[in-house]
C-alpha positions in Angstrom: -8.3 -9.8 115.3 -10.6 -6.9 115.4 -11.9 -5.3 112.6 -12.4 -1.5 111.6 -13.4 0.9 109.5 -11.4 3.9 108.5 -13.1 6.5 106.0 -10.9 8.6 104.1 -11.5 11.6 101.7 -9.5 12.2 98.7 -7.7 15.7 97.8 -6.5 15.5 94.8 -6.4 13.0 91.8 -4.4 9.3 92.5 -1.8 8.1 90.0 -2.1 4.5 91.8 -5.2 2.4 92.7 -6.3 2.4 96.3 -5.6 -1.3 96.4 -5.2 -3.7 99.8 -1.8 -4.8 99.2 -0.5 -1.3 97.8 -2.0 0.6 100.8 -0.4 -2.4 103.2 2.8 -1.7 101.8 2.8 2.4 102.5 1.6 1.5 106.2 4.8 -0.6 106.2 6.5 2.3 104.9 5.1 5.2 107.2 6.5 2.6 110.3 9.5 2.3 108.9 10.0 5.9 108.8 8.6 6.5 112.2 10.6 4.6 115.1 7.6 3.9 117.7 4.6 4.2 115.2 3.7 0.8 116.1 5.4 0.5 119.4 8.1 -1.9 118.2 10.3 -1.9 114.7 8.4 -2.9 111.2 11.2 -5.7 110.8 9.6 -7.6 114.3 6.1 -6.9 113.0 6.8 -8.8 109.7 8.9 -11.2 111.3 6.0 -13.7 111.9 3.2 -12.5 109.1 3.0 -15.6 107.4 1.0 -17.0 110.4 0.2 -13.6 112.2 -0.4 -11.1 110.3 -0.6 -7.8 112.6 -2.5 -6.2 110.0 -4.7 -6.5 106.8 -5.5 -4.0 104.5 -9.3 -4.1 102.4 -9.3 -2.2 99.2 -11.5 1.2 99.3 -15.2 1.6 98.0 -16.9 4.7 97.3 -19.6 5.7 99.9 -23.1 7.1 99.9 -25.6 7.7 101.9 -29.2 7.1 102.1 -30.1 9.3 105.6 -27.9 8.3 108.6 -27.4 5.0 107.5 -24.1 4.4 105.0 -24.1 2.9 101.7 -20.8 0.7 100.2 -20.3 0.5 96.8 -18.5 -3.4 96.9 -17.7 -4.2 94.0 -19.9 -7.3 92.0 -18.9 -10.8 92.8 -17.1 -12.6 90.6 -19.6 -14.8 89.6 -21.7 -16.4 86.6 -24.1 -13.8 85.9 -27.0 -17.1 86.3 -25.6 -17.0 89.8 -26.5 -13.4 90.2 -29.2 -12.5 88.0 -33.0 -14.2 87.2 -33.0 -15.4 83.4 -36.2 -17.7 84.8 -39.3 -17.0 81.6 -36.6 -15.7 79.0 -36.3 -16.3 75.7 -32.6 -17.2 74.7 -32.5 -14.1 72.4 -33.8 -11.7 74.9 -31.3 -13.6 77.7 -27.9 -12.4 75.0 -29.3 -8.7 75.0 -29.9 -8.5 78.8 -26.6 -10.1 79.7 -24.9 -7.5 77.6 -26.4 -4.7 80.0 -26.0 -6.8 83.1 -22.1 -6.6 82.5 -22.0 -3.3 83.0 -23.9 -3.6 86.3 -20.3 -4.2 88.0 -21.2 -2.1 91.8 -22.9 -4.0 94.6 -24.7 -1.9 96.7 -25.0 -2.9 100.5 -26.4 -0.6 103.0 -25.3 -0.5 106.5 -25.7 -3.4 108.8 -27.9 -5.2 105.8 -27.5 -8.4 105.5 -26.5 -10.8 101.8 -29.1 -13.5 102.2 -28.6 -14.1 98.3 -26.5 -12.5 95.3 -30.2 -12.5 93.6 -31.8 -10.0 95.7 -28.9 -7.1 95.6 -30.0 -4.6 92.9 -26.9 -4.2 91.2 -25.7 -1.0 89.6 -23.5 0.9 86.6 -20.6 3.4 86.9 -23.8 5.8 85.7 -26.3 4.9 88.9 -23.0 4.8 90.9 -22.4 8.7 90.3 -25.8 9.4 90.6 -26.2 7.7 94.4 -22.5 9.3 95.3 -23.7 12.7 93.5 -27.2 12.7 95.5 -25.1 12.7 99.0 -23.2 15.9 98.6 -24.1 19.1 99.1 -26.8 21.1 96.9 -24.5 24.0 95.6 -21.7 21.1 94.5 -24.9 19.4 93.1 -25.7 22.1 90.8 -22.6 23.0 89.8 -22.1 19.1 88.3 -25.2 19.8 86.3 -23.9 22.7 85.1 -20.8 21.4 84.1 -22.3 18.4 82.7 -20.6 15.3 85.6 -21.5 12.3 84.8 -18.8 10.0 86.6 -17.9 10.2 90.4 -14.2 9.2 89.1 -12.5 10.6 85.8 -9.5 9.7 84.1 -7.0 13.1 83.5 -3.9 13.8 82.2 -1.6 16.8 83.6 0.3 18.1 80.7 4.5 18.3 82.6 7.5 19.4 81.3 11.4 18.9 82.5 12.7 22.0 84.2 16.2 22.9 85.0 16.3 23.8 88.7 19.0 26.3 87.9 18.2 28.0 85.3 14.2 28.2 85.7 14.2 26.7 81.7 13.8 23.5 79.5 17.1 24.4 78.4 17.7 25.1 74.7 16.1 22.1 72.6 15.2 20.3 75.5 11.3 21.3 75.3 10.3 17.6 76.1 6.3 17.8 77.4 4.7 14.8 78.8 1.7 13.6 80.3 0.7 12.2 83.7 -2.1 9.8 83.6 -4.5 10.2 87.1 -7.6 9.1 88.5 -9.9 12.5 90.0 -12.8 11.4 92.5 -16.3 13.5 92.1 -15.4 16.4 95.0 -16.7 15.5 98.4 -16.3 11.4 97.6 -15.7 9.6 101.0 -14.2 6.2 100.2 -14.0 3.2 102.8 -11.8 1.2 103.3 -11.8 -1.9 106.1 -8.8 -3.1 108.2 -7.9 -6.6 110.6 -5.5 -5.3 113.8 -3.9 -7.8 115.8 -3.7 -7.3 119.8 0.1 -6.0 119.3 -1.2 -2.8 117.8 -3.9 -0.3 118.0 -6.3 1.1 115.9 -5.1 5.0 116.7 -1.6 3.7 115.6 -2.6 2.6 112.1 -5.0 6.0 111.9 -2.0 8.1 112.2 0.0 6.2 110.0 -2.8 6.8 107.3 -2.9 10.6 108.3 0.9 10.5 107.2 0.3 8.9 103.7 -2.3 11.0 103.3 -0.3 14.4 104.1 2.2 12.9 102.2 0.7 11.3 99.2 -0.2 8.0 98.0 1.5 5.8 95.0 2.9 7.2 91.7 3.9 10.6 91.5 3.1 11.7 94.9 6.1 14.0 95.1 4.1 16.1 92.9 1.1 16.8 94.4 -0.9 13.0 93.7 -2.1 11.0 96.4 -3.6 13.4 98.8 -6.6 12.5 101.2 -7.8 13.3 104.8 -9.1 10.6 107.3 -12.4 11.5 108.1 -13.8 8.8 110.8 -12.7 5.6 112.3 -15.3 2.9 113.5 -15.4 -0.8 114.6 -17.3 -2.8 112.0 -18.0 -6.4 112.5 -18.2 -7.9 108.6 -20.0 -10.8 109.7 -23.5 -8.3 109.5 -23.2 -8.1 106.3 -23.3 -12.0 105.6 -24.7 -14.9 105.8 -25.7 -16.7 109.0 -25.1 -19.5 107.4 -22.4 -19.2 105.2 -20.9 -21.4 103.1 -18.4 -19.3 100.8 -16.2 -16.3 101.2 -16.2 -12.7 99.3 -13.0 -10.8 99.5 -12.7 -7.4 100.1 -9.0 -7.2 98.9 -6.9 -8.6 96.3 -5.6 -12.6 97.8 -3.5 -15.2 97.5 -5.4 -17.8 98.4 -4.1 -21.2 100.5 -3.4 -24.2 98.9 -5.8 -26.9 99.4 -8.2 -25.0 101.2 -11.3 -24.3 98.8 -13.2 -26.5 96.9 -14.0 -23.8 94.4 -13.5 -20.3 93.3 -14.3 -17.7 90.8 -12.7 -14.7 90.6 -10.8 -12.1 88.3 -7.0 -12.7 87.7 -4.8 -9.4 88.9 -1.3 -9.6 88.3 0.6 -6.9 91.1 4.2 -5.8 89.3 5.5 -4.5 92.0 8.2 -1.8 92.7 10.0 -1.0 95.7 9.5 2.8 97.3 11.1 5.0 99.3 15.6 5.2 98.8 14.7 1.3 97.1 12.8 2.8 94.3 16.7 3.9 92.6 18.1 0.8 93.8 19.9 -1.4 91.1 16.6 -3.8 91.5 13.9 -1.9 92.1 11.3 -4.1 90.4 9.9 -6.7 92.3 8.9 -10.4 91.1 5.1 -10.6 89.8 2.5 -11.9 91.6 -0.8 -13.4 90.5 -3.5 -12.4 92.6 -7.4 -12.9 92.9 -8.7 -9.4 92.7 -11.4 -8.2 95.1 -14.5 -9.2 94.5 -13.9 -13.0 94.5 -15.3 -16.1 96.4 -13.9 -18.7 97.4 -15.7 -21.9 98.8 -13.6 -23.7 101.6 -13.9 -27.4 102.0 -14.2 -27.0 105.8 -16.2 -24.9 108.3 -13.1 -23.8 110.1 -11.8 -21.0 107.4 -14.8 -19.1 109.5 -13.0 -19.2 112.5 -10.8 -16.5 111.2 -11.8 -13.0 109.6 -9.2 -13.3 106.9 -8.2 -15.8 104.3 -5.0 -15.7 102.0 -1.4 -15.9 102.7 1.8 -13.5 103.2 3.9 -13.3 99.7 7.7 -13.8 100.4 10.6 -14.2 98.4 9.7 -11.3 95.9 12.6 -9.2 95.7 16.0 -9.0 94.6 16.7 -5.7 96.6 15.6 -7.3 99.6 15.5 -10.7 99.4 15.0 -11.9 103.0 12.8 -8.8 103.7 10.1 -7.9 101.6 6.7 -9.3 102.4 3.4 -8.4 100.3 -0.3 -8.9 102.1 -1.5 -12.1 100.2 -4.5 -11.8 102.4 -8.2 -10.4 102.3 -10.9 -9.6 105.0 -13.8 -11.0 103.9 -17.8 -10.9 104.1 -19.4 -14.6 104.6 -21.9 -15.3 102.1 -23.6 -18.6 100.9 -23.5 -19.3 97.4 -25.4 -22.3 95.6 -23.4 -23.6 93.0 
């Protein structure tokens, strides 16, 4: 499995998080809608994921960029914040205060082919520093115009104030004035977010590059039928995660939300995410369009395996079956992550 990196720019605001699994699932989507995208039917793809996967999806991360050389904005590890931060000389009051502030400190900054020798050494950073770094790599005239307007977040929350129409009459209808909101997530302008992909031999990176320029013409997640969703793909490069890690590593930090193997990993820390899924497409006004939860590990965890061999493979995790009622023999959900090797001490 190679890996890649695909860089995308956002349009318009997103109703849905630009999650692995979610993203996964509208690739599936786009090949199911386009005979040939992949060279061969979405039902033989997913035929064999649960032991090879012919595609894995990271989560995206803001980028920036500090003169030719990019900047990813991972997101902190999962960790004790002794495992992260220097508390060495501090008084146990002062230690309560600082750990309060360190919290908030949830973006990991690593520049381009830098590698994690230790969690210690990253300077980590708040949604605050976050804008600012994303803010500095834009142009000078969108620059000012955020100060003028006072900007102080690369990703704001916004709700479009909607109201029922009847298609017939142009109208609400008489007593039928019923507004309501839509909740969305608008980028700072000119963001370029990242996002990392595994591709098996039996497709090619082109093939998954136009399937994202579909999505993105046609929107992504909730409410994309009205205008949500939109991005452009701006680049497409090999990436080999190992430069980022360890050369000796001894734990594993997931780009992705996961469902980690079974007796695999002696131990992990991350952030419980629970995916309640929903079918799309014609299966989204099915009788069952709800799909069974699934508890994932959100991105950001690590997971330390008992054996050297999980480095063999750029991926950890599993394939998620037997989650639908719509389609019980057919749905599959990515359970797995690309990750970064790192060595932890624990």
């Amino acid at each position: 499995m190679r890996t890649y990196e695909i860089t995308i720019k956002p349009l318009s605001g997103f109703g849905t998080p630009l999650k692995g699994d979610t993203i996964f699932g509208h690739v599936c989507w786009q090949a199911a809608y386009k005979d040939g995208l992949f060279g061969s039917s979405i039902e033989i793809l997913l035929a064999d994921y649960a032991s090879n996967p012919f595609l894995i999806i990271s989560s995206a991360y803001p980028i920036s960029y500090e003169g030719t050389k990019s900047m990813y904005m991972l997101k902190r590890p999962d960790l004790p914040l002794d495992n992260l931060f220097d508390f060495s000389g501090m008084e146990k009051k002062s230690i309560i205060g600082e750990r309060k502030k360190l919290k908030a400190k949830k973006w990991m900054p690593v520049k381009e082919s830098q590698s994690i020798v230790s969690f210690k050494d990253i300077k980590y950073i708040n949604d605050k520093e976050l804008f600012e770094m994303v803010r500095d790599s834009v142009t000078a005239d969108l620059q000012k115009e955020a100060r003028k307007k006072g900007v102080k977040s690369f990703m704001a929350d916004y709700s479009q104030p909607h109201n029922a129409i009847n298609r017939l009459t142009g109208t609400t209808g008489e007593g039928k004035f019923a507004p309501f909101a839509v909740d969305q997530k608008v980028y700072f302008p000119q963001t370029e977010l990242s996002i990392f992909m595994g591709i098996s031999d039996r497709i090619t990176v082109k093939q998954v590059e136009d399937a994202l320029i579909r999505i993105g013409e046609s929107g992504f997640g909730k409410d994309a039928s009205t205008g949500l969703g939109k991005f452009e793909v701006c680049d497409v490069d090999e990436i080999d995660l190992k430069s980022f890690g360890s050369s000796e590593p001894n734990a594993c930090y997931t780009l992705s939300p996961c469902v980690p193997e079974k007796d695999v990993f002696l131990h992990s820390f991350f952030s419980p995410f629970t995916r309640f899924g929903r079918h799309g497409d014609i299966l989204a006004k099915s009788k069952n369009p709800f799909k069974n939860p699934v508890i994932m590990a959100d991105e950001g965890a690590i997971f330390i395996p008992k054996e050297k061999d999980v480095f063999i493979k750029p991926y950890i995790g599993t394939a998620v079956t037997n989650i639908s009622l719509a389609e019980e023999h057919k749905a599959v959900m990515q359970g797995y992550s690309l990750y970064i090797p790192v060595r932890v001490e624990v």
